[in-house]
N, C-alpha and C positions, 0 to 999 in steps of 0.2 A: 274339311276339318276346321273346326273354329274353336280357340281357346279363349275362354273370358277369365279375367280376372277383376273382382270389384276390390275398391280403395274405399276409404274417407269415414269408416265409422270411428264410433266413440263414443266419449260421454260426453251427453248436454244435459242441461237443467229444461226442465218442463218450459215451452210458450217459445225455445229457443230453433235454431235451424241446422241443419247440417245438409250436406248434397254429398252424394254415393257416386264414384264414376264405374265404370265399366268398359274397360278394354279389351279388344277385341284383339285377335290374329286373324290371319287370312285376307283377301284381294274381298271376299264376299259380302263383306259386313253391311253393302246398302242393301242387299237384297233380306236383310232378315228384317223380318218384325222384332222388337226385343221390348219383354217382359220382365217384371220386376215384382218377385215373390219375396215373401217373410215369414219368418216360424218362429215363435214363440214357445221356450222351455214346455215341454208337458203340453205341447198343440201342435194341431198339423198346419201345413204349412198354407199361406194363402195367401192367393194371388193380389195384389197392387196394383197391378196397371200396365201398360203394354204401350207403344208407340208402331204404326207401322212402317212397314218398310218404303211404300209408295208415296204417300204423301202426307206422311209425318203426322198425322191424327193419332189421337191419343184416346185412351178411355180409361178409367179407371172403379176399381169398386168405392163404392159409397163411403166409408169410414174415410176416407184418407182424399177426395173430392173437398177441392176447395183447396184443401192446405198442401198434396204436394203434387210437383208436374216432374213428366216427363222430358227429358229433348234427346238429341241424339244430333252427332256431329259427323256424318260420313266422312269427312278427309283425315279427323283423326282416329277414325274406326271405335267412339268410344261413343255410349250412352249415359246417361246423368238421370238422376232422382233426386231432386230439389224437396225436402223436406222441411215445411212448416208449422210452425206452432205446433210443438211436441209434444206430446203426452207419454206419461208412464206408457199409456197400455201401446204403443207403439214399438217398447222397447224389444226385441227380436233378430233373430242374423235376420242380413237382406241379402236374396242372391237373384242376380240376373240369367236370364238364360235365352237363346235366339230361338226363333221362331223362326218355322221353313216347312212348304208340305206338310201341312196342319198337324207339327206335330213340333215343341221345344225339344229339341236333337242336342243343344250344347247348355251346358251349366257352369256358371262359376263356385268359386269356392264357398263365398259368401263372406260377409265382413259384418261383427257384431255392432248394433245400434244400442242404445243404455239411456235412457230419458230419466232421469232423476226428479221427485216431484219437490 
């Protein structure tokens, strides 16, 4: 069993930055890959980017490449989303969720993002 909970949104002003943490429970936390979704009012929800579990690679979809990275810190079982150069259209809840046997098994709550232009 793994609980996430993400921190750190807000409001920013457009071209500005914020980082999302994500904490984890459980002894398990290095073995997940951990993903990092977003959904916007009136849209379905969609994927950001992921970090694995093995050797910390990262990938991320195209919109958000370039301006935000992922890390992840195993001894404090929490994940991060560094967020760059903001835009309105980024504004969305962000939620994390682990990844294990090809399948996200744990979700956070999610914590609202608000980019103001």
């Amino acid at each position: 069993q793994v609980q996430l909970v993400e921190s750190g949104g807000g409001l920013v002003q457009a071209g500005g930055s914020l980082r999302l943490s994500c904490a984890a429970s459980g002894r398990a936390f290095s073995s997940y890959a951990m993903g990092w979704f977003r959904q916007a009012l009136g849209k379905e929800r969609e994927f950001v980017g992921r970090i694995s579990a093995s050797d910390g690679s990262t990938y991320y979809t195209d919109s958000v490449k370039s301006r935000f990275i992922i890390s992840r810190d195993n001894a404090k079982n929490t994940a991060y989303l560094q967020m760059n150069s903001l835009d309105p259209e980024d504004t969305a809840g962000y939620y994390c969720a682990a990844h294990r046997d090809a399948k996200y098994g744990y979700w956070g709550q999610g914590t609202q993002v608000t980019v103001s232009s």
